[in-house]
C-alpha positions, 0 to 999 in steps of 0.5 A: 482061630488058633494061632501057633509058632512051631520052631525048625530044630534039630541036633545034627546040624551040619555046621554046628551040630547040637546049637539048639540046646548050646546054652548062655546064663542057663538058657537054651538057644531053644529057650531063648527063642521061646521066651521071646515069643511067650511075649507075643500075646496072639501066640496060643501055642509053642510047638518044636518041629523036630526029626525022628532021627535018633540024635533028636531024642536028647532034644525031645527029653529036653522038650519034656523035661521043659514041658513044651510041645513038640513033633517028631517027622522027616529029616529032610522033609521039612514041609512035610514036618511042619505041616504035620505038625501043625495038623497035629495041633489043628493050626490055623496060623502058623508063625514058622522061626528057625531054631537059629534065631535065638535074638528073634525080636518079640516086635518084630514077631507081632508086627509080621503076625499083625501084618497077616491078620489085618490083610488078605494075604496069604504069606507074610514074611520080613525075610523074603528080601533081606533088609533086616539082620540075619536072624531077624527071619518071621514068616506068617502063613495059614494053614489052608496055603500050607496044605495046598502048597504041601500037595503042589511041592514037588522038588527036594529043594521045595520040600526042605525049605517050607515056604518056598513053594509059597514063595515061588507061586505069587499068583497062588499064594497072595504075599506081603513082604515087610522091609526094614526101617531105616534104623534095622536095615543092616541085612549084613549083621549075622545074629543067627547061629550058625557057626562058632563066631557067631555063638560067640557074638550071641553069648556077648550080647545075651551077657551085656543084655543081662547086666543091664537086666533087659531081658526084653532087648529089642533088635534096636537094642542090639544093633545100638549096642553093636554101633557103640562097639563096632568090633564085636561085628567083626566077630562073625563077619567072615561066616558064609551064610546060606545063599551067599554067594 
């Protein structure tokens, strides 16, 4: 069985183009994340889903220079990327992250994966409900669904949001949704890139996680930070995320 992370990234993002490859103490939002799932030990391979638009050709550089695997496909036909992508590199389980979540917690990536592989499910995700920060987002699913969900999605909305086919389709596709612990639901705490506030939260934390030299810090570690000083969550508090209302 081969398990694989593909990464959603591109440059032109609407909101806040070129996050991807913004960078805090030398690393890439990119190679944050990535770092952070070199952690989980069942992960075999690290693939970068990103578009054959021409302002995604400094991401593929940065791929190359980083020897990271990648794959170039539609811009707006994000499942359709995604599946290809993980056809190219004959993906069993697929473990799908957005490139703006780079404080994605290693454990909470292995508890999703682990959650898949010990039941029959077909996708298992922490962010169908919203318990967790925002940016926490895992989803787990196997290659068998998204080919079958590539074939049944059939509106633009369905082809821009990889799982949402799968979401929509209970019946088809068996789920399993993970909720909070009580110490990690906090489902308003932004720690995803969207906008320049929270670029600003996120440097805050990467620089206090590395005078501590933690580069392993854990969403707990986060979120005991951000009660001790309360105020760095009004930094990105304001920011409107995607299906806020």
């Amino acid at each position: 069985m081969k398990i694989g992370a593909i990464i959603e990234a591109r440059m032109s993002s609407t909101r806040l183009p070129g996050k991807v490859l913004f960078s805090v103490k030398d690393k890439t939002m990119l190679e944050l994340i990535i770092n952070r799932i070199k952690l989980v030990r069942k992960i075999d391979k690290k693939i970068i889903a990103t578009t054959t638009n021409l302002n995604d050709d400094k991401l593929v550089k940065w791929c190359k220079s980083k020897k990271i695997s990648f794959y170039r496909g539609s811009e707006h036909n994000v499942l359709n990327r995604v599946y290809l992508a993980a056809k190219k590199y004959k993906l069993d389980v697929i473990v799908l992250i957005t490139g703006d979540c780079p404080l994605v917690d290693h454990n909470i990536i292995s508890q999703v994966l682990l959650t898949y592989l010990n039941n029959k499910a077909d996708y298992v995700s922490n962010a169908h409900i919203r318990t967790y920060p925002d940016g926490m987002d895992v989803q787990v699913f196997n290659f068998k669904s998204l080919k079958k969900s590539h074939s049944l999605a059939k509106s633009n909305l369905e082809k821009e949001h990889v799982t949402l086919n799968m979401r929509r389709n209970p019946k088809i596709f068996k789920p399993i949704y993970i909720m909070a612990p009580e110490n990690l639901h906090l489902p308003y705490l932004g720690l995803t890139l969207d906008e320049t506030k929270d670029f600003i939260l996120i440097k805050k934390i990467i620089d206090y996680f590395h005078t501590k030299k933690n580069k392993k810090f854990t969403c707990a570690d986060i979120i005991n930070f951000l009660k001790k000083n309360p105020k760095l969550m009004q930094i990105n508090s304001s920011v409107k995320r995607k299906g806020d209302t």
